[in-house]
C-alpha positions in Angstrom: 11.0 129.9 -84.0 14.3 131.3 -85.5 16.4 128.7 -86.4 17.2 128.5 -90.4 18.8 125.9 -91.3 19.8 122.5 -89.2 22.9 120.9 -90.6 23.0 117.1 -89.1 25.8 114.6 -89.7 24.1 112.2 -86.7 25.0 108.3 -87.2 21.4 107.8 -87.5 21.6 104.0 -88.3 22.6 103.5 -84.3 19.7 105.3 -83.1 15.7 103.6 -82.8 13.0 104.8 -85.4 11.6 106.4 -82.6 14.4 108.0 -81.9 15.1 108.9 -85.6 11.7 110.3 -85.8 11.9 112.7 -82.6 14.7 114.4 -84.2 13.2 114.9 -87.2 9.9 116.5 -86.1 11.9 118.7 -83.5 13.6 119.8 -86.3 10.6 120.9 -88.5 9.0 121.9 -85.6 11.4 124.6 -84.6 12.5 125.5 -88.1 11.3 129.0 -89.7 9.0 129.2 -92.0 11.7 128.5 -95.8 14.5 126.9 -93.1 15.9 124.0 -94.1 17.0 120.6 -92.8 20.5 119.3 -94.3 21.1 115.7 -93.4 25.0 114.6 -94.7 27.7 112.1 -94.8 24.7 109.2 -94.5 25.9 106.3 -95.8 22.6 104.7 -96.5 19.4 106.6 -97.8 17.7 105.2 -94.1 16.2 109.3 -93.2 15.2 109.7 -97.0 11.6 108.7 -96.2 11.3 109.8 -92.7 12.0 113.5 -93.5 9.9 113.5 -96.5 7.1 112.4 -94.7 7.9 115.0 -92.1 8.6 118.4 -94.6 6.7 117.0 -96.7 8.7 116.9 -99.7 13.0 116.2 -99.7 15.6 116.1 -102.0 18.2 113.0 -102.0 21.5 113.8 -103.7 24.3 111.1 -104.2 27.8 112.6 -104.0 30.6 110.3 -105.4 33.3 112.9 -104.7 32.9 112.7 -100.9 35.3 109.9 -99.6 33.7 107.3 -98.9 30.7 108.8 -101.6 27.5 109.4 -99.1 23.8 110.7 -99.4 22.4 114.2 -98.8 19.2 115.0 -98.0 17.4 118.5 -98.0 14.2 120.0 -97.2 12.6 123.0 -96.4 10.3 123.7 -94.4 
């Protein structure tokens, strides 16, 4: 594995959980060991719980100065 850090800005709300959920494990599956998984512009918290169950642990940050204001979520691997 050598990817560090995946930076996703997907529209995840049009895809199936199943769908949702094959992203996220490819993701932590081909992450190094410390990469990290950046999920931004989201509009809902939908992929809050999904990646923490997959890292896990994640972090869920609001950011009102982003127009419209949208969630971010990080974890490492």
């Amino acid at each position: 594995n050598t990817i560090d850090l995946v930076a996703a800005s997907i529209p995840f709300t049009y895809m199936s959980a199943v769908e949702r959920g094959k992203i996220v494990d490819e993701c932590y599956r081909n992450l190094v060991a410390n990469g990290s998984l950046i999920i931004f512009n989201q509009y809902t918290p939908l992929m809050y719980r999904l990646v923490k169950n997959v890292f896990g642990s994640a972090d869920l940050f609001f950011e009102l100065r982003n127009i419209p204001p949208c969630f971010i979520i990080h974890a490492k691997k």
